[in-house]
Backbone bond lengths (Angstrom), bond angles and torsions (degrees), N, CA, C in turn:
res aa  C-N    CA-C-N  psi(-1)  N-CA   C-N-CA  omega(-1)  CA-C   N-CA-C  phi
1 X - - - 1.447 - - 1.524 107.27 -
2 X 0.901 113.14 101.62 1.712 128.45 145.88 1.462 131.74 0.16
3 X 1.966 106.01 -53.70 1.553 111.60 -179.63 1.352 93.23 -165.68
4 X 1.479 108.04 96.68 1.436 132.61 -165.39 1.712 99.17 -79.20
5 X 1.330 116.86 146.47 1.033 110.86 -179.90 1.625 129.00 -38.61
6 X 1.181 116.29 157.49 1.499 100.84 -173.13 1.350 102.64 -105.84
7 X 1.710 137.90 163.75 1.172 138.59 -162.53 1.692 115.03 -70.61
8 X 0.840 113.44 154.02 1.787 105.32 170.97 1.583 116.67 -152.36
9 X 1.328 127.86 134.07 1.210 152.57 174.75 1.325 99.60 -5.32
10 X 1.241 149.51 135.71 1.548 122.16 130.30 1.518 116.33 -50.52
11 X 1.389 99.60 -179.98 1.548 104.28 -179.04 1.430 114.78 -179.14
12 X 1.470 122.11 131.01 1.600 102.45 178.40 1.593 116.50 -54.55
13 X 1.788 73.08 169.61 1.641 71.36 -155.32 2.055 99.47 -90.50
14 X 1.268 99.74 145.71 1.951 94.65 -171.86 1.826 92.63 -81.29
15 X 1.658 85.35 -179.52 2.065 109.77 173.80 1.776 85.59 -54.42
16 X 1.473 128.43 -77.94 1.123 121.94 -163.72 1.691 132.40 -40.34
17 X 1.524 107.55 -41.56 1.265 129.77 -176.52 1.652 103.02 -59.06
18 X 1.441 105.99 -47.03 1.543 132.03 174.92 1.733 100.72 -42.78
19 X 1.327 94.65 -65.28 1.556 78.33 -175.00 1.636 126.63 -93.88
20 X 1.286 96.11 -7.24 1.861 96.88 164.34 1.813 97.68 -67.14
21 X 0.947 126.18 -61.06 1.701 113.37 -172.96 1.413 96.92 -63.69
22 X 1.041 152.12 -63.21 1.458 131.91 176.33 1.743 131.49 -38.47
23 X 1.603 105.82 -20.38 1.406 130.20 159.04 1.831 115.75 -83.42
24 X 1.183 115.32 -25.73 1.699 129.26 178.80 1.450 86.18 -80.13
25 X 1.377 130.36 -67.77 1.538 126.71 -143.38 1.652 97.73 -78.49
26 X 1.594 106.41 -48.79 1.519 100.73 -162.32 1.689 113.30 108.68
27 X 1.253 102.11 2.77 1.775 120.74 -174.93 1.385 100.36 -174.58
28 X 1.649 93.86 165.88 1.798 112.81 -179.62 1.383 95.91 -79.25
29 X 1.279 96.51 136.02 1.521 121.09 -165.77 1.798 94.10 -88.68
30 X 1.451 105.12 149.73 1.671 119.01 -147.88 1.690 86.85 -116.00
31 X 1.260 109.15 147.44 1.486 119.37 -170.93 1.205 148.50 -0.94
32 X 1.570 79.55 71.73 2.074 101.47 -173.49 0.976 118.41 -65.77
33 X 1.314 114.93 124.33 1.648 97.48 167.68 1.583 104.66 -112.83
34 X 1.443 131.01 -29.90 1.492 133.75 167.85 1.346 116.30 -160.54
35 X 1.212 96.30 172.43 1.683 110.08 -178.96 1.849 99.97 -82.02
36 X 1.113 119.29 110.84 1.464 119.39 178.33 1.411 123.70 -85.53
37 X 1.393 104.08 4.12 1.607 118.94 -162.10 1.473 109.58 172.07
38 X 1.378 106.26 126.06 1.782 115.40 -169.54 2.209 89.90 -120.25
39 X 1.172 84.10 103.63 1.544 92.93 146.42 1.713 125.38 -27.04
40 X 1.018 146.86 144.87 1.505 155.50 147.77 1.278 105.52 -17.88
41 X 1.632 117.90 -53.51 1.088 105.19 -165.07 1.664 121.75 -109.50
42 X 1.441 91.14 34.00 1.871 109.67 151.34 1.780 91.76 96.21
43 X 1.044 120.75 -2.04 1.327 107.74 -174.46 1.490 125.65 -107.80
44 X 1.263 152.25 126.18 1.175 123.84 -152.36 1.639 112.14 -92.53
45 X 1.193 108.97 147.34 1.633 132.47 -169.55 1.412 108.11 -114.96
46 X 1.039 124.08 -15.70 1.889 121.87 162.37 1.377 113.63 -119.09
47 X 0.857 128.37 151.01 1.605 129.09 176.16 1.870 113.58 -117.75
48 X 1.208 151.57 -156.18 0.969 142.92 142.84 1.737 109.74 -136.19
49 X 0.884 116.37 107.20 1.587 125.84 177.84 1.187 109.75 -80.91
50 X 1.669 120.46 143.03 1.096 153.61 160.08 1.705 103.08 -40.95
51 X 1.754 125.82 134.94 0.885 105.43 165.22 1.552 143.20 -94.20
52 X 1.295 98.79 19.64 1.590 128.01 150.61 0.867 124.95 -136.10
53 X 1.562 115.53 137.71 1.502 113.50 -173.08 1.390 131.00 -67.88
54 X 1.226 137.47 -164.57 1.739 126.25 -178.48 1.854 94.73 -68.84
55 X 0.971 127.66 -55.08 1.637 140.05 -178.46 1.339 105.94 -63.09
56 X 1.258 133.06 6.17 1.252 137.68 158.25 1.731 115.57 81.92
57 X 1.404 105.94 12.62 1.472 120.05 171.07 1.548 110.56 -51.56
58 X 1.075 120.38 149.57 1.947 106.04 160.43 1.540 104.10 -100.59
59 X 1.145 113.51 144.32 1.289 121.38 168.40 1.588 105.72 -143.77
60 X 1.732 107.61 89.90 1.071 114.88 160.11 1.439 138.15 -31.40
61 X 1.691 121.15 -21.04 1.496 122.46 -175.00 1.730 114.48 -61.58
62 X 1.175 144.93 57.74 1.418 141.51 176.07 1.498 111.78 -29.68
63 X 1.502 118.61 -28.97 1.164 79.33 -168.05 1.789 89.95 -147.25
64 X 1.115 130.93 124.03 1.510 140.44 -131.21 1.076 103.96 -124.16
65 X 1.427 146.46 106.12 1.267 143.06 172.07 1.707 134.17 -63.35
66 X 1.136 105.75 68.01 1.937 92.30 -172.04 1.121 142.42 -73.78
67 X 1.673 105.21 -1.14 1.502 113.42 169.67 1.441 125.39 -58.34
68 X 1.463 113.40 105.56 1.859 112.49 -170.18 1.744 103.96 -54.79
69 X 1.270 122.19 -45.85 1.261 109.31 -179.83 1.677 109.60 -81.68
70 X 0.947 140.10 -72.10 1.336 112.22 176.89 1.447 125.39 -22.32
71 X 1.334 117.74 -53.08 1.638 121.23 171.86 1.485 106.20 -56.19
72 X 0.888 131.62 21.39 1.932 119.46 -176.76 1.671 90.06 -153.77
73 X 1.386 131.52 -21.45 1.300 108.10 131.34 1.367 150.18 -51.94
74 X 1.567 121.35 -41.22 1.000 147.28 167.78 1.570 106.22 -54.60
75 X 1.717 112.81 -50.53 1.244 124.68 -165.86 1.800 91.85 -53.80
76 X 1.478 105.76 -63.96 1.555 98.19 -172.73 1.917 123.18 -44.37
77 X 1.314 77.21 -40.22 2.113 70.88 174.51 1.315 113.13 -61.88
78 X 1.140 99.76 -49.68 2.241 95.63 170.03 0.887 91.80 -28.49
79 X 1.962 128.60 -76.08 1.373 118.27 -120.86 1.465 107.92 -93.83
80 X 2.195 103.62 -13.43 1.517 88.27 155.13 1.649 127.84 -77.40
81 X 1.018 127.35 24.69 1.742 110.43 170.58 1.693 95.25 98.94
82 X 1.302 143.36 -25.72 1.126 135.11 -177.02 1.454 129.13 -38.52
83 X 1.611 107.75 -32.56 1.333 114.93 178.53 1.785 107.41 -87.11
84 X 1.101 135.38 -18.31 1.027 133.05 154.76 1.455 121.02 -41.40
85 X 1.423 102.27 -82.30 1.301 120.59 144.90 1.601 124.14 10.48
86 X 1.196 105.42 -105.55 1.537 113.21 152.89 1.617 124.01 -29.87
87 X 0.858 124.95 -16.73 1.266 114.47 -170.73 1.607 100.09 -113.92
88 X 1.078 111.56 -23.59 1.806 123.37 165.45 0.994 104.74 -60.49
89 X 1.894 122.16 -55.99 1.443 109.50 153.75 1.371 148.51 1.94
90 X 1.114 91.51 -92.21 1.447 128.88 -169.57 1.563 97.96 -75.59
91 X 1.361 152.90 -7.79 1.736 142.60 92.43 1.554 112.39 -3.72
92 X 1.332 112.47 -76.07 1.088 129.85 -159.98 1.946 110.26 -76.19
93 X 0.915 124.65 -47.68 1.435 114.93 168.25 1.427 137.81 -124.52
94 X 1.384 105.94 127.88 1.332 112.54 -138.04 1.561 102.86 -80.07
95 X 1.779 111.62 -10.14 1.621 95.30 172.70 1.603 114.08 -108.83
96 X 1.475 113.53 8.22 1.268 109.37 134.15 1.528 147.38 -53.31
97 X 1.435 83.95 -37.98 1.844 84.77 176.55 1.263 109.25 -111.10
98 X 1.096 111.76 18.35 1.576 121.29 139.47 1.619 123.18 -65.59
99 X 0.837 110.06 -38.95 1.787 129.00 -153.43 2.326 69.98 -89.39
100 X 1.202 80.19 -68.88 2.041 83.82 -158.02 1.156 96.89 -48.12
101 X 1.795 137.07 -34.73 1.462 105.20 -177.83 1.869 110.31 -79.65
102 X 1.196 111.55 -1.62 1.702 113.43 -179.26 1.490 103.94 -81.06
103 X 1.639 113.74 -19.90 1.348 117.18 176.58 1.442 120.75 -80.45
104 X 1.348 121.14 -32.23 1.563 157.59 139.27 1.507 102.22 -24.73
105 X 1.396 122.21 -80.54 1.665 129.58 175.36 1.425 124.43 -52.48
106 X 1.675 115.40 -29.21 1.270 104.24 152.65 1.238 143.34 -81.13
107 X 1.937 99.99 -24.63 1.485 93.93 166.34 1.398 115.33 -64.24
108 X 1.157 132.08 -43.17 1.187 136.94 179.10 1.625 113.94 -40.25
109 X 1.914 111.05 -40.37 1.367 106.35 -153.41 1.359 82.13 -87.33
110 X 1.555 148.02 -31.88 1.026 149.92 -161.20 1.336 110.25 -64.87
111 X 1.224 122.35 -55.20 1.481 125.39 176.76 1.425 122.93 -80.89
112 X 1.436 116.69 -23.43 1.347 115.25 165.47 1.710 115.13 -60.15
113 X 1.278 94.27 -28.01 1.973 96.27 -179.28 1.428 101.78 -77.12
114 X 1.016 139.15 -19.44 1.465 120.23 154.29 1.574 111.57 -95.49
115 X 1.291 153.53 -35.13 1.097 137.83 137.46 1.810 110.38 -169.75
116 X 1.829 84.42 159.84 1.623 87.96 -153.66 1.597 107.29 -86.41
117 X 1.111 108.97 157.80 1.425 112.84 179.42 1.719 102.96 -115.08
118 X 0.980 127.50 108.26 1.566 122.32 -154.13 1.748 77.28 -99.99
119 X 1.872 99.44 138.58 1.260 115.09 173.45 1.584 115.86 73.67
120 X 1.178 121.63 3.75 1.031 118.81 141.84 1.393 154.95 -86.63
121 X 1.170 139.66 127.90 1.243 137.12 -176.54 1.698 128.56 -44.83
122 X 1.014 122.29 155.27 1.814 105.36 -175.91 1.381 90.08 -72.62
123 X 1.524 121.63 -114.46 1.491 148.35 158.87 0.927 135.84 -153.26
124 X 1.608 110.62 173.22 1.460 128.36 -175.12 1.723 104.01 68.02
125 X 1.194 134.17 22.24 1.389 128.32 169.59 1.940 112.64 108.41
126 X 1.454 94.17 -12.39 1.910 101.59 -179.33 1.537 96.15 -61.07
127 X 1.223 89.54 146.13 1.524 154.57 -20.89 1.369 138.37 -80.77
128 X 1.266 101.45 -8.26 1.524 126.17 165.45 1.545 145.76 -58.63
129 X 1.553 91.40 -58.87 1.542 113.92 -165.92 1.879 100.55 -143.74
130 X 1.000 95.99 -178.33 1.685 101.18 -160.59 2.118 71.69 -109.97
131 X 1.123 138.73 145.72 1.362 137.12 138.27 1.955 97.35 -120.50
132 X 1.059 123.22 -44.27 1.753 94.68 -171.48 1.608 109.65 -147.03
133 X 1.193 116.36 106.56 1.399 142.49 -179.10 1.666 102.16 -34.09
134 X 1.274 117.44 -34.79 1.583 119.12 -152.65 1.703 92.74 -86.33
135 X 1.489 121.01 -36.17 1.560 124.59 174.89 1.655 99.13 -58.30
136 X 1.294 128.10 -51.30 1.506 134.27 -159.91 1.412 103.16 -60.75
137 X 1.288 114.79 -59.75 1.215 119.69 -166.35 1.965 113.25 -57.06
138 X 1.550 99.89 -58.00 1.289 125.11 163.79 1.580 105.11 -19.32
139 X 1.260 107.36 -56.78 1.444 118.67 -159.51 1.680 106.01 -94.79
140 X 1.181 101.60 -25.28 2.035 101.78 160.57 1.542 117.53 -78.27
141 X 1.412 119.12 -27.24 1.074 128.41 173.58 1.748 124.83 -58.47
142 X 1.640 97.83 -54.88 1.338 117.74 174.54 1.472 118.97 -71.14
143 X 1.475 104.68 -46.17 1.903 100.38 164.43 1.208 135.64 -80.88
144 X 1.234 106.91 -19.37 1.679 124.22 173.76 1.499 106.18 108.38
145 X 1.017 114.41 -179.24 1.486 136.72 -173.42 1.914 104.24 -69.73
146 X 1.213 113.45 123.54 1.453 112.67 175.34 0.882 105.66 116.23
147 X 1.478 123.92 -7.74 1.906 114.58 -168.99 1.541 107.88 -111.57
148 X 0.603 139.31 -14.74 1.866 164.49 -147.63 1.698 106.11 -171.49
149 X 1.788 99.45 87.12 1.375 105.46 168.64 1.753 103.65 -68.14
150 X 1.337 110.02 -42.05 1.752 96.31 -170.35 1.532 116.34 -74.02
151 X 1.034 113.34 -13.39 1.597 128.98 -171.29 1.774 94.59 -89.19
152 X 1.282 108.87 -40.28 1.660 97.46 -170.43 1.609 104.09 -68.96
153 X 1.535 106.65 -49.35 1.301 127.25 -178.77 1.889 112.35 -40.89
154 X 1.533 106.51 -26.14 1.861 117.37 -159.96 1.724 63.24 -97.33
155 X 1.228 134.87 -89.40 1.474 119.11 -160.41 1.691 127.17 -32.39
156 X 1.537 102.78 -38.97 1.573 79.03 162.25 1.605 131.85 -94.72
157 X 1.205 92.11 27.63 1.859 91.14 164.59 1.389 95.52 -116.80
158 X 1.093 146.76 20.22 1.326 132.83 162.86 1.568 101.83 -87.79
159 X 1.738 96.97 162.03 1.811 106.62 172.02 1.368 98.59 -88.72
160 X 1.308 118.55 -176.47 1.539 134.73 -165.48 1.892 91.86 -90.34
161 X 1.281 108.76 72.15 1.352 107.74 179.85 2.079 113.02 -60.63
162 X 1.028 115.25 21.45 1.148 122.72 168.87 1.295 125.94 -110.59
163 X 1.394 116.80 -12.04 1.613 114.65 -142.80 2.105 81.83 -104.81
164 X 1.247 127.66 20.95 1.740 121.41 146.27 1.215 96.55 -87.58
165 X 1.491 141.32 5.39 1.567 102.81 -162.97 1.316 115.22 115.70
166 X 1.341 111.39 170.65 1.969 106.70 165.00 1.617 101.59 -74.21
167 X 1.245 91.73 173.40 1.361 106.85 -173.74 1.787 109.82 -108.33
168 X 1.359 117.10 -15.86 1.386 126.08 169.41 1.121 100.13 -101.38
169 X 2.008 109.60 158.13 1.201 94.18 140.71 1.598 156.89 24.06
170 X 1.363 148.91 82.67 1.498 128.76 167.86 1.094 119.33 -48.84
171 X 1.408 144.61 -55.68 1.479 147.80 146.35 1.410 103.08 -10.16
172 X 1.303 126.67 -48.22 1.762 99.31 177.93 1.627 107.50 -113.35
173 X 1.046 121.78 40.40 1.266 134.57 165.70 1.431 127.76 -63.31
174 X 1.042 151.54 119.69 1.640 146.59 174.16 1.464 97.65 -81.92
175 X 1.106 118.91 134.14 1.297 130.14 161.64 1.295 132.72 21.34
176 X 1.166 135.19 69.24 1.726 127.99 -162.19 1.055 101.44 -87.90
177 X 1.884 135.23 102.79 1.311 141.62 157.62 1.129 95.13 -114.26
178 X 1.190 134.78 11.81 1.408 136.22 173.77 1.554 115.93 -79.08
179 X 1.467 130.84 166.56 1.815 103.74 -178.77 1.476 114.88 -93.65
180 X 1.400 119.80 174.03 0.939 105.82 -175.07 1.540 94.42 -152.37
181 X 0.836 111.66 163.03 2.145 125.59 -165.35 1.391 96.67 -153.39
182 X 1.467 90.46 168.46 1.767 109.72 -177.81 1.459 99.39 -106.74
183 X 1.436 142.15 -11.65 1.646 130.62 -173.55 1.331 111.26 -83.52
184 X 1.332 146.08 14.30 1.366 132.45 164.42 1.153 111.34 -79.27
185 X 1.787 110.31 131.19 1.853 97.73 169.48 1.708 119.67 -65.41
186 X 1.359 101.46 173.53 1.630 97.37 153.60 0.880 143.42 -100.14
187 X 1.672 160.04 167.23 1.557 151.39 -72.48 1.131 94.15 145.67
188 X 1.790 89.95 121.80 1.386 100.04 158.60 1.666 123.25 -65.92
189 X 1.408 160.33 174.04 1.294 156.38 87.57 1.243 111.21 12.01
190 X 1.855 107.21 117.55 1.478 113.16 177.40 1.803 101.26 -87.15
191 X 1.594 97.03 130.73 1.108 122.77 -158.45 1.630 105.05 -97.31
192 X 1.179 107.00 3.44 1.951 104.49 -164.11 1.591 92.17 -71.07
């Protein structure tokens, strides 16, 4: 991709936002605390979760991807071999997995500031190994560019999964001054 999304504020999340990710997921979305990242086309595509749920579960994922088409982009790089890949890498060069364990320490420092989960792992496979593209990206998305070399790297092989439009609903849309095009394919619903 050419001109990867650009960074954006977190922000609580509104009634509308509420139900566009409840239209992305397919269910009420589990310990929101904000939108960590708004898509182009005004709607948000990352969320930031609580690191326990209301029932007191932990769920290490900080930072949650709900865009159905981005997630079924992503899905295809899994299923081409990319995460393999990467993680052969990150064997192979030592200031790569430098960069990925600095990506590792922030997820970590990020979610420990709202609370720590002692003995748990960050995600998606940090600091080691690549296990799930959709955490990486999530987490390049929400911190910006520079923090997550493998996550920035999965964003620029994605297409402009925005440029059909939102992917929910317009009725629960936040603000689309963002652009929008007709060449993105369509995507199934990320199912994780």
């Amino acid at each position: 991709m050419d001109n990867p999304p650009p960074r954006t504020e977190p922000t609580p999340p509104t009634e509308a936002d509420i139900a566009a990710i409840g239209e992305q997921l397919g269910r009420v979305p589990r310990g929101l605390r904000a939108v960590a990242h708004r898509c182009p086309c005004g709607l948000p595509d990352v969320v930031e979760t609580a690191p326990r749920l209301e029932d007191g579960s932990p769920f290490p994922t900080l930072y949650y991807l709900t865009c159905p088409r981005a997630a079924s982009a992503i899905g295809t790089l899994e299923a081409d071999g990319v995460m393999k890949e990467m993680t052969a890498r990150l064997a192979e060069d030592a200031e790569l997995a430098d960069a990925y364990r600095g990506a590792h320490e922030d997820y970590l420092a990020r979610r420990d500031a709202i609370e720590v989960l002692e003995g748990f792992p960050s995600a998606g496979g940090m600091p080691d190994r690549v296990k799930c593209l959709h955490v990486l990206v999530g987490h390049s998305l929400a911190a910006g560019p520079g923090v997550n070399p493998l996550g920035d790297e999965a964003i620029a092989m994605l297409p402009e999964w925005w440029r059909k439009g939102p992917c929910a609903c317009a009725d629960t849309a936040a603000p689309a001054d963002g652009p929008q095009g007709t060449d993105a394919p369509d995507s199934a619903e990320d199912t994780r």
